[in-house]
C-alpha positions as CSV (number, residue, x, y, z in Angstrom):
1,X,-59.2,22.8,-46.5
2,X,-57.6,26.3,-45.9
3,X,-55.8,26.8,-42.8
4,X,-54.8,30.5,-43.3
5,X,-53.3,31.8,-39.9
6,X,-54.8,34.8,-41.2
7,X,-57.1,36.6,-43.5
8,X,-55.0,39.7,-45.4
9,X,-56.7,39.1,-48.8
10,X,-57.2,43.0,-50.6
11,X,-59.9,43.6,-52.9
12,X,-57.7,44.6,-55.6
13,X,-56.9,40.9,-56.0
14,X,-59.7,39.8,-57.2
15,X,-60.1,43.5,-59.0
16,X,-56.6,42.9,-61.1
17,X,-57.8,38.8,-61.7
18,X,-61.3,39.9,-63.2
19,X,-59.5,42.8,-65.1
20,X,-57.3,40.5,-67.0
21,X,-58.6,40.2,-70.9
22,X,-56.8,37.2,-72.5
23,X,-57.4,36.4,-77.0
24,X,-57.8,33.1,-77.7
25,X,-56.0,30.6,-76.1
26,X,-53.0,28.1,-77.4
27,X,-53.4,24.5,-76.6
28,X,-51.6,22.7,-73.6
29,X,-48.3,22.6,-73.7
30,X,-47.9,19.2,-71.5
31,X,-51.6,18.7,-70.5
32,X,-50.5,15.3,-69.2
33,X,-48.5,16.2,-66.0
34,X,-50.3,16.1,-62.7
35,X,-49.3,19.5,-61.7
36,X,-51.6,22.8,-62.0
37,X,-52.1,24.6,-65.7
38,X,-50.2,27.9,-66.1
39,X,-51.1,30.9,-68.6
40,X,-49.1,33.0,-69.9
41,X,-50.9,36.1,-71.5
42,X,-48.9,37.6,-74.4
43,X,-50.7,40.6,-75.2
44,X,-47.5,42.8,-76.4
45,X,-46.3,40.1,-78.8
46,X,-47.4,39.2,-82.4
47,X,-50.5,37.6,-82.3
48,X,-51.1,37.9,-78.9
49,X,-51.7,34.4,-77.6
50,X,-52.2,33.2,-74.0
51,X,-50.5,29.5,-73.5
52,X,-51.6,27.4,-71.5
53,X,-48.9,25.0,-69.7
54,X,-48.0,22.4,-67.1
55,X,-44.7,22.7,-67.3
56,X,-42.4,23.5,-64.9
57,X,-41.2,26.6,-66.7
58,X,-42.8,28.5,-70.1
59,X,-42.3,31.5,-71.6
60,X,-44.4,32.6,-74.5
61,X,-42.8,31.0,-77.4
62,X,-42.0,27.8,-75.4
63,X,-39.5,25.8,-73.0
64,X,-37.6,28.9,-70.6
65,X,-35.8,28.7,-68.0
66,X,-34.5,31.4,-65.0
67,X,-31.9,33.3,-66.2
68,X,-32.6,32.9,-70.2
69,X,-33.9,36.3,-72.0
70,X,-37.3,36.9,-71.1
71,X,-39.6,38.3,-73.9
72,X,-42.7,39.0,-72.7
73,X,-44.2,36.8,-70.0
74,X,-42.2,33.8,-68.5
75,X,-42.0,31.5,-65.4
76,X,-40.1,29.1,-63.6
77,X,-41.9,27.3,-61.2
78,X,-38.6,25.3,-60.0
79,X,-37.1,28.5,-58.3
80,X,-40.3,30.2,-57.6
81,X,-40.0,32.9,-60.5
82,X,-41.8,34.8,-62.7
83,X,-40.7,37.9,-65.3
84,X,-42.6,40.1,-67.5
85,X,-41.7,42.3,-70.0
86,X,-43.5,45.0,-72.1
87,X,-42.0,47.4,-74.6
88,X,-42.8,46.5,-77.8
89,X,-46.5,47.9,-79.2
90,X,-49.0,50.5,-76.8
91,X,-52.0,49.8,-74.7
92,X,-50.9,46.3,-74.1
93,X,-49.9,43.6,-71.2
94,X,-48.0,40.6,-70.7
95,X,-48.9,38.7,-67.6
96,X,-47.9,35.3,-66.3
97,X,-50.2,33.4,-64.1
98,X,-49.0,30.6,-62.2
99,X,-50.2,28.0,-59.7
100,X,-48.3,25.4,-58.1
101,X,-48.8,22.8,-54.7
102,X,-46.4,22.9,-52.3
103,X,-45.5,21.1,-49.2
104,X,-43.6,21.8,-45.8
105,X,-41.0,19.0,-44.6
106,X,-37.8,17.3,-43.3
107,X,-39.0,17.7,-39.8
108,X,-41.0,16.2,-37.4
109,X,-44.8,15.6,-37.6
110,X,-46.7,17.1,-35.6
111,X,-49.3,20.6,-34.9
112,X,-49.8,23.3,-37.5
113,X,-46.9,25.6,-38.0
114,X,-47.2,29.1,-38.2
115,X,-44.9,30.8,-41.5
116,X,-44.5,33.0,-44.5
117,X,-45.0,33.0,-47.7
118,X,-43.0,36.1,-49.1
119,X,-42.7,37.4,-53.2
120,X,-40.1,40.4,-53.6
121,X,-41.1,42.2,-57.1
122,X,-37.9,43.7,-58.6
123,X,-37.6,45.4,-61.8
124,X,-37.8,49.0,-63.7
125,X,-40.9,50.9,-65.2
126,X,-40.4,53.6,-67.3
127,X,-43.2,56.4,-69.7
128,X,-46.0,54.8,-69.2
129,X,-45.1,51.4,-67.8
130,X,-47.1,49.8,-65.0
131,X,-46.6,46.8,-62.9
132,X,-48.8,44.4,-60.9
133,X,-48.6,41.9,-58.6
134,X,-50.9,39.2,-56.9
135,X,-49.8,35.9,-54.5
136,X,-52.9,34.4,-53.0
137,X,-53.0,30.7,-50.5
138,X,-57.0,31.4,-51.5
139,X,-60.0,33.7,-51.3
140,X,-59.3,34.8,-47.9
141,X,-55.5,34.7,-47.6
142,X,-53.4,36.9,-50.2
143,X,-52.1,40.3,-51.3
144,X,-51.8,42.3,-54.2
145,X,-49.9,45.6,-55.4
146,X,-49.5,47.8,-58.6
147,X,-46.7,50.2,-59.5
148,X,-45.7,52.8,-62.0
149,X,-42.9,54.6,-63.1
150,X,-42.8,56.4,-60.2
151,X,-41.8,53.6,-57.8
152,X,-39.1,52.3,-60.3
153,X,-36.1,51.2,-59.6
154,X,-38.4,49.0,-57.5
155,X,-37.3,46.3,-54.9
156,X,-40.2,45.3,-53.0
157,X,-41.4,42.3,-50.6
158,X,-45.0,41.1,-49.9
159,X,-45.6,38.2,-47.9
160,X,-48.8,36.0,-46.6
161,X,-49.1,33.8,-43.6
162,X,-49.4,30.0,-43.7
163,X,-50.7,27.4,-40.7
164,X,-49.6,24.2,-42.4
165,X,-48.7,20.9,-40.4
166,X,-45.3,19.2,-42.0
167,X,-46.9,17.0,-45.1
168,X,-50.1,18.9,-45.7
169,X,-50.2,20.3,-49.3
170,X,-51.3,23.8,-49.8
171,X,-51.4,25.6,-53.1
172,X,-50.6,29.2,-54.2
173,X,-51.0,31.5,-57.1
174,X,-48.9,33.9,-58.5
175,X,-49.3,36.7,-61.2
176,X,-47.2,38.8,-62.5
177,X,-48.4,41.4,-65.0
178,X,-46.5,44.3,-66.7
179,X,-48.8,46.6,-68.6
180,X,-48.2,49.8,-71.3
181,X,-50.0,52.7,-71.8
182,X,-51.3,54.5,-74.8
183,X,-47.6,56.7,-74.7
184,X,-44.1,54.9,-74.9
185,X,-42.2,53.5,-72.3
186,X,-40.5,50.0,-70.9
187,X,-41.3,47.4,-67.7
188,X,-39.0,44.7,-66.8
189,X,-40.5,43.3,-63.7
190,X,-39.6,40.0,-61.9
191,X,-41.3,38.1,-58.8
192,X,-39.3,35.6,-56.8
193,X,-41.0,33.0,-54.4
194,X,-39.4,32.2,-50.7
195,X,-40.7,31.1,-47.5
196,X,-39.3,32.3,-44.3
197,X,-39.7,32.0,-40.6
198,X,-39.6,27.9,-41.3
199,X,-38.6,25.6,-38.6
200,X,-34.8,24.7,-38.8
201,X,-33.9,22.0,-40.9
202,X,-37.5,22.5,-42.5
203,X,-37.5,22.4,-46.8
204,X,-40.5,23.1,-48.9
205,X,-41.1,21.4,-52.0
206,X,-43.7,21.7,-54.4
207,X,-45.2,19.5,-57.2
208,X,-43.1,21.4,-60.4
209,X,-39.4,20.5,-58.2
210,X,-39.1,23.6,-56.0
211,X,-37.1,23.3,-52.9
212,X,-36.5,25.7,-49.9
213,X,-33.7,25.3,-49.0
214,X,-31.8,22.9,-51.2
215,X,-31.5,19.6,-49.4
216,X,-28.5,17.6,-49.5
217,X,-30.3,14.5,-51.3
218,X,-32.8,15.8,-53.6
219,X,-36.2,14.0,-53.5
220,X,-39.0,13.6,-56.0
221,X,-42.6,14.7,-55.2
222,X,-44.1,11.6,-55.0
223,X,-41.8,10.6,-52.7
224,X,-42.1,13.7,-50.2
225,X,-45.9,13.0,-50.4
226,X,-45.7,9.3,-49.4
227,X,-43.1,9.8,-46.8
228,X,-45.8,11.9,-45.2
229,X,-49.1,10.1,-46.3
């Protein structure tokens, strides 16, 4: 059940979701794993596919992770992150869409608390670059923004609240979508996931291995979820 403190959601999210057009897509990359399916959209590459993925981090020709050259759209779920990139052909978008459940803990049980889910967009736009962004708890709790090369360099911060008790698993989605016009011109955009305004002492941990902050004995999913079950 959502237990938004708040509804902020702004009808451009669901605008900039509908908008999206994706070719045909590439089969799962692990469609096993328990944890939410991923796209990637790879509009500005050859051949244009959209992967579809459970991992814990993708990019469009496969296994990625934070910090590796991103070429066209990548994420990594274990440090709340997602890039996109677009230079290559006009009138084209890369876009990474990703969804992962998450969970408050390392103190007491108890009442709902009252924080923040926050997503600073970073990056450079250039010609006729443009950038969006969306991070939504559901249809009644999220936010959205686009950019262009007029707010580049850009360092930005968008946040959402969240009434969670310690144990209760909420879910969020993030896109990430950089976009070129029909004249030249470059985006290298990036979105980074925190929480703040947490209880001390208080982690989150999510179902693809994130952790705010990084506890001092790592624990696996399954365990966080029986500890509080």
């Amino acid at each position: 059940m959502n237990r938004s403190a708040c509804a902020v959601l702004l009808p451009a999210v669901a605008v900039l979701l509908a908008a999206a057009t994706l070719p045909a897509a590439v089969g799962p990359a692990r469609a096993a794993d328990p944890c939410p399916e991923d796209t990637l959209s790879c509009g500005c590459l050859t051949g244009g596919a959209v992967v579809i993925s459970t991992a814990p981090a993708q990019h469009c020709g496969g296994a990625w992770r934070a910090g590796d050259p991103c070429d066209g759209a990548c994420y990594d779920l274990r440090v709340g992150l997602l890039q996109a990139v677009a230079y290559r052909n006009l009138s084209c978008a890369n876009a990474a869409d990703a969804y992962d459940d998450y969970v408050l803990a390392d103190v007491p049980a108890g009442s709902p608390i009252l924080f923040f889910a926050q997503l600073r967009v970073a990056g450079t736009l250039s010609g006729s670059a443009t950038g969006s962004v969306v991070m939504a708890e559901g249809p009644s709790n999220g936010v959205a923004a686009g950019y262009s090369s007029a707010d580049s360099p850009l360092d930005r911060a968008l946040a959402i609240p969240l009434l969670y008790a310690v144990g209760e698993p909420f879910r969020l989605h993030l896109r990430l979508r950089a976009q070129l016009g029909a004249t030249p011109g470059m985006a290298d955009l990036t979105a980074t996931l925190e929480f703040t305004d947490l209880p001390e002492g208080a982690a989150v941990r999510s179902c693809q291995g994130y952790t705010m902050p990084v506890p001092a004995v790592p624990s696996t999913w399954a365990r966080v979820k029986a500890i509080y079950r």
